[in-house]
N, C-alpha and C positions, 0 to 999 in steps of 0.2 A: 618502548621503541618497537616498529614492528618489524618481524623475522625478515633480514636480510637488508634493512637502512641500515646506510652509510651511518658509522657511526664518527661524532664531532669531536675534536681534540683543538687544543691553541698549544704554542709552542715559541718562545722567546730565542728573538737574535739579540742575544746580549755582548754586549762589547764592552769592553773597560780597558782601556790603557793597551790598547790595539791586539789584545787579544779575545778569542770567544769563548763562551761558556757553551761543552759539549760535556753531557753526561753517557751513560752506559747503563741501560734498563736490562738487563739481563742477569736475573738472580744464577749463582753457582758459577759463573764463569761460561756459560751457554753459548755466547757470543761476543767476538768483539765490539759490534757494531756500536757505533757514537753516533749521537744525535743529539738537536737542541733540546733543555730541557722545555717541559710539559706536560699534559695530559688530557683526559678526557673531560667534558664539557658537563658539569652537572646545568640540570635542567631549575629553572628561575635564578640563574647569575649572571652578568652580562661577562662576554668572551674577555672581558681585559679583570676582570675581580676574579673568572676562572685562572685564569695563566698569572694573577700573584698570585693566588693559593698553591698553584700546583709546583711554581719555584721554588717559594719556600718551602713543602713538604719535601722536595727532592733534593734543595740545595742550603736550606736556612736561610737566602738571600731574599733582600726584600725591593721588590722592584717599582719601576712606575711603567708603565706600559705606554707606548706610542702609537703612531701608525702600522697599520698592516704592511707587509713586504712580499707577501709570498703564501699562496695557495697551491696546497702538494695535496693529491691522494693518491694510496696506494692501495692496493689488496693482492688475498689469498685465494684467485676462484678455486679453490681443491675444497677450500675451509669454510668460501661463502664468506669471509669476512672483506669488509671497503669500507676507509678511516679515509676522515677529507680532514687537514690539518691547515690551521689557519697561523700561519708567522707574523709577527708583531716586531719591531724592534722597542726596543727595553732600554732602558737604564737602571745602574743599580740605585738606589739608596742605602746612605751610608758606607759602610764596609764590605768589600768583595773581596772579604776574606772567607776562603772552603776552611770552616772549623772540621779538623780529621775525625770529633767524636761525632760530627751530625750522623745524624739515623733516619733516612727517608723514613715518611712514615708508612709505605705498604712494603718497606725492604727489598724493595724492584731496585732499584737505583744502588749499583756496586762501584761506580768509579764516577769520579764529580772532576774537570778540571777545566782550566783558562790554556787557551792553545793559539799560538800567532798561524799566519795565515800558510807558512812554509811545516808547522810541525799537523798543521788538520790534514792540511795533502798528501801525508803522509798514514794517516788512518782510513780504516774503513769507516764512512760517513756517508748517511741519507738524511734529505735527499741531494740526489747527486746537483743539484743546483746552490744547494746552502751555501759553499766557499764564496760562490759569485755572487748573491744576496748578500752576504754578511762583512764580502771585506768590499766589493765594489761597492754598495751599497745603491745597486743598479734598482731600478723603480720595479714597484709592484709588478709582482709577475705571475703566471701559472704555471705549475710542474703537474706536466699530464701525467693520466695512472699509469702508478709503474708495481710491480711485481713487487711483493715483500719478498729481503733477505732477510737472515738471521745469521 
């Protein structure tokens, strides 16, 4: 990739039983911040075989991937960094059950949980559009660039 592209991520609105799946990337306790799980886009996979690899590693869960719902990018101009994130809605297969021994596999991912739509409003959560994609389930949308928290 050359110095300063955007760099690609997919990220899952998973739902089950009217609630979503929000994790916490933030090794040591560094941030609150929740967000869908996901990650980064290796290059020759297609975006929906990326976002089940990248659940599972962060969640043990194994998904089926849907249509798109929502394109976010954010960045850090201090940092030079710009990530364009691609949402999918998901379903799970099988069991959505969080086993407490899973172990993301880069150990980024410290808090994994299913959150109804009154306890997410309640968290710090990006991006600030997610609530109204994942529980309205309002059409394909665009979240213009916004600023990285932490």
């Amino acid at each position: 990739m050359a110095k300063n592209s955007p760099r690609l991520a997919v990220r899952a609105v998973l739902l089950h039983q009217g609630r979503l799946l929000l994790v916490n990337a933030y090794p040591d306790g560094k941030s609150d911040l929740m967000c869908a799980p996901g990650g980064g886009v290796e290059v020759g996979a297609s975006l929906p075989d990326n976002l089940a690899r990248e659940v599972f590693e962060e969640t043990g869960l194994r998904i089926d991937v849907g249509a798109p719902c929502l394109v976010n990018e954010f960045h850090d101009p201090a940092a030079g960094f710009h990530q364009v994130d691609f949402y999918f809605r998901c379903t799970v297969i099988g069991s959505a059950e969080l086993a407490p021994e899973w172990q993301d596999v880069e150990n980024i991912v410290t808090d994994r949980r299913w959150v109804t739509q009154d306890q997410m409003a309640q968290l710090r959560v990006k991006p600030d559009s997610l609530i109204k994609i994942a529980f309205d389930e309002a059409p394909i949308s665009y979240d213009p660039l916004e600023l990285i928290v932490r």
